[in-house]
C-alpha positions as YAML, in Angstrom:
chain: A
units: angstrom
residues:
- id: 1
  name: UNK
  ca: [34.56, -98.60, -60.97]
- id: 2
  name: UNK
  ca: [32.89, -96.39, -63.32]
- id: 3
  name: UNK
  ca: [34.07, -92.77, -63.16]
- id: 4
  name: UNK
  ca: [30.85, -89.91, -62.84]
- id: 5
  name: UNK
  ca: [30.00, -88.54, -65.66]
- id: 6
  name: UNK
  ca: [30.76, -84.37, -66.34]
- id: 7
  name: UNK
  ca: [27.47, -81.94, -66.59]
- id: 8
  name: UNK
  ca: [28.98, -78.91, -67.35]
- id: 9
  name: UNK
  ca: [25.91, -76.04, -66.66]
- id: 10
  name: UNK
  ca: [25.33, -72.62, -68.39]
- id: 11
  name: UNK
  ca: [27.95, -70.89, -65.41]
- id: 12
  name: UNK
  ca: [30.40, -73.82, -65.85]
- id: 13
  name: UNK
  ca: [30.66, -73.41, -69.44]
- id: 14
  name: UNK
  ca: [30.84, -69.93, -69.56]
- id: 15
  name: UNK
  ca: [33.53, -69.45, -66.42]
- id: 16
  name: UNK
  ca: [35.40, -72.40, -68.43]
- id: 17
  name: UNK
  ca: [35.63, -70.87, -71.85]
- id: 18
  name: UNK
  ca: [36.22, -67.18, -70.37]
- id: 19
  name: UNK
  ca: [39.31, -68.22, -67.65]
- id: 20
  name: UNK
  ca: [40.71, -69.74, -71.60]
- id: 21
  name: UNK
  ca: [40.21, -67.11, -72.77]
- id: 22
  name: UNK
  ca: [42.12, -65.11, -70.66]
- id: 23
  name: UNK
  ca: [44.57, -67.84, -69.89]
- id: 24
  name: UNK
  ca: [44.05, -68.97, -67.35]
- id: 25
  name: UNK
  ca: [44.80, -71.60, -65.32]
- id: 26
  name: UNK
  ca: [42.49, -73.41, -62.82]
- id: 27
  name: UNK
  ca: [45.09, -72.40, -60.41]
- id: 28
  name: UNK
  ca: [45.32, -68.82, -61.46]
- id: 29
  name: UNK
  ca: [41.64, -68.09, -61.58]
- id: 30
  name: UNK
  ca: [41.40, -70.24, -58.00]
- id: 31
  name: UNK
  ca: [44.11, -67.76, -56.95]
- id: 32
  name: UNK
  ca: [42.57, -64.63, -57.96]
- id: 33
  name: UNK
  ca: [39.32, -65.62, -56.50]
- id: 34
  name: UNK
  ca: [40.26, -67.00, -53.04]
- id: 35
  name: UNK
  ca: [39.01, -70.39, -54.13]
- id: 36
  name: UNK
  ca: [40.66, -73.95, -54.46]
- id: 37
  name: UNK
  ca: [41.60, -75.43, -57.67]
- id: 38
  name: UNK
  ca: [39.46, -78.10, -57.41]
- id: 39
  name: UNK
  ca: [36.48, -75.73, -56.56]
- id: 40
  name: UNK
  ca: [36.76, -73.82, -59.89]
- id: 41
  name: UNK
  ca: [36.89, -77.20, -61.40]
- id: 42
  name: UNK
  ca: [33.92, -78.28, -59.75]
- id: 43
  name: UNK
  ca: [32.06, -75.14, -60.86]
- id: 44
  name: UNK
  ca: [33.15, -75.66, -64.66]
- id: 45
  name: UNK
  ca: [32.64, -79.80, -65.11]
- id: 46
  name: UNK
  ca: [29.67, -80.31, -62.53]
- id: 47
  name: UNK
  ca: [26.44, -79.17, -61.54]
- id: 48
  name: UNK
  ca: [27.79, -78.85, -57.80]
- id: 49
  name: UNK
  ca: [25.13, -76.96, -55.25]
- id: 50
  name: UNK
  ca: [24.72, -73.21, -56.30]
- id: 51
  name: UNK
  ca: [27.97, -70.80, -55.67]
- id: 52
  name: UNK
  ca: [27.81, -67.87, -53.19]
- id: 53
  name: UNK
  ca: [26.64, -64.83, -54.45]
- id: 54
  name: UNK
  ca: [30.82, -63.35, -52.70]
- id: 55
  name: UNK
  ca: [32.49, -66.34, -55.27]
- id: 56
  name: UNK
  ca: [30.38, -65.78, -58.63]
- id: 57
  name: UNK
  ca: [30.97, -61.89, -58.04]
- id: 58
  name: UNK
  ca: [34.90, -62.91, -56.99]
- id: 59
  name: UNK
  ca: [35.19, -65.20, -60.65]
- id: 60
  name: UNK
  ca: [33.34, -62.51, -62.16]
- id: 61
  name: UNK
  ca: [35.63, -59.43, -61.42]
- id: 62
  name: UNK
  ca: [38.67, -61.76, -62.58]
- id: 63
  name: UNK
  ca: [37.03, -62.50, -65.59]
- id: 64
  name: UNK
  ca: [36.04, -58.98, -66.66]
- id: 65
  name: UNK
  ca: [32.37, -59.43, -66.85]
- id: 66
  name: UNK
  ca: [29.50, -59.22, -64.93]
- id: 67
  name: UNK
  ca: [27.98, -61.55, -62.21]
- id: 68
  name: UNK
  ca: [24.72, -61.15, -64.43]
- id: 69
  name: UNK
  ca: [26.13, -62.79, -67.26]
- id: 70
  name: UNK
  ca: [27.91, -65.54, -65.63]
- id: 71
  name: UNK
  ca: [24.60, -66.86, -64.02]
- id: 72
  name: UNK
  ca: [22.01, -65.87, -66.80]
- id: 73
  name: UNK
  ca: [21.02, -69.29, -68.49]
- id: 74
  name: UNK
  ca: [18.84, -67.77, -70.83]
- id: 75
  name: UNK
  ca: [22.21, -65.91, -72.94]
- id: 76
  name: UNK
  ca: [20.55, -62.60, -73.08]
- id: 77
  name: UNK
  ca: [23.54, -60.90, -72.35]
- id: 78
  name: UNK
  ca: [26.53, -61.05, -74.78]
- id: 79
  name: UNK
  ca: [29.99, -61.04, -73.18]
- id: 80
  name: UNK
  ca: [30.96, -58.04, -74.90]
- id: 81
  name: UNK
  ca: [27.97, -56.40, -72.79]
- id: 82
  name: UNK
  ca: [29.17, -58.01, -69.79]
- id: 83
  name: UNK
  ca: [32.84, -56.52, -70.56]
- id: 84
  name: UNK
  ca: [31.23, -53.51, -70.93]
- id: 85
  name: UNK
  ca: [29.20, -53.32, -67.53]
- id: 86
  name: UNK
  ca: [32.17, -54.48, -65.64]
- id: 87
  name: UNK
  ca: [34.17, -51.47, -67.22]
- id: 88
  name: UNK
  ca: [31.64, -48.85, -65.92]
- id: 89
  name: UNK
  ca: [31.46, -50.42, -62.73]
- id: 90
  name: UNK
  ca: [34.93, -49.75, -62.63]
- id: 91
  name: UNK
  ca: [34.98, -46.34, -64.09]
- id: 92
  name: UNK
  ca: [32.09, -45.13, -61.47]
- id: 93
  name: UNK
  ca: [34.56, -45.59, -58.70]
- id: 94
  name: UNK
  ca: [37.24, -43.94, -60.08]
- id: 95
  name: UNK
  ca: [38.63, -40.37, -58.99]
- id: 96
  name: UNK
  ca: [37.29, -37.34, -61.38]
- id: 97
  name: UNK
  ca: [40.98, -37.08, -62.76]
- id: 98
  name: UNK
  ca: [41.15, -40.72, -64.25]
- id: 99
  name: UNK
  ca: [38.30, -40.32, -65.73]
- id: 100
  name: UNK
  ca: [38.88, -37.42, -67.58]
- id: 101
  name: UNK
  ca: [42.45, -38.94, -68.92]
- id: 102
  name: UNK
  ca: [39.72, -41.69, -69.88]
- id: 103
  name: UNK
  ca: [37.51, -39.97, -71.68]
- id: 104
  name: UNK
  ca: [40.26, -37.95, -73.71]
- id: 105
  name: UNK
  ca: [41.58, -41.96, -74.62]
- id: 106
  name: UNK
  ca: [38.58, -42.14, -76.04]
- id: 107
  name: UNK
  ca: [38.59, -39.00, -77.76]
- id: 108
  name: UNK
  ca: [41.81, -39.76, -79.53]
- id: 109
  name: UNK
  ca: [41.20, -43.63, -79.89]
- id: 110
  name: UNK
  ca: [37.31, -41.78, -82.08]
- id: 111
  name: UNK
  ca: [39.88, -39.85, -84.23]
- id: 112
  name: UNK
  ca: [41.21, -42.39, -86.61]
- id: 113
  name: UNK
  ca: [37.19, -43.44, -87.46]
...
């Protein structure tokens, strides 16, 4: 019997490379996510029916980027951006006194330029 072949998609590829990058295991990222193992899998190796808008936002928070980037096929948005986005959705939500340690980070981290 002939074993299906893998179509990775645009999302599968980049969920794939990103949980590497991170280190991730299938199990890990399926644990951070409230998924099954063999669901990420799914997701990265096949073209399986479209995700919930709840998981691709779930894989996306783990991963550090943006739901935008994991499901834009066209590559318009870099990861870096998608980094980015996720930080500052992060940062809007955070009390006025995080911030502000934050922003002097910054400050200091701009110093050695």
């Amino acid at each position: 019997m002939k074993e299906p072949a893998i179509v990775t998609t645009p999302l599968g590829t980049k969920i794939r490379d990103l949980r590497k990058e991170k280190g991730f295991t299938l199990d890990k990222l399926a644990e951070l996510t409230d998924s099954s193992k063999s669901y990420i899998w799914e997701l990265e190796n096949k073209n399986p029916p479209r995700p919930s808008a709840d998981k691709v936002a779930r894989i996306a928070t783990a991963l550090g980027v943006t739901s935008d980037y994991l499901v834009d096929v066209n590559a318009s948005v870099t990861v870096e951006d998608a980094a980015d986005q996720a930080f500052y959705r992060k940062y809007r939500d955070m009390d006025t006194s995080t911030k502000s340690k934050i922003r002097k980070m910054v400050d200091l981290l701009g110093e050695d330029e």
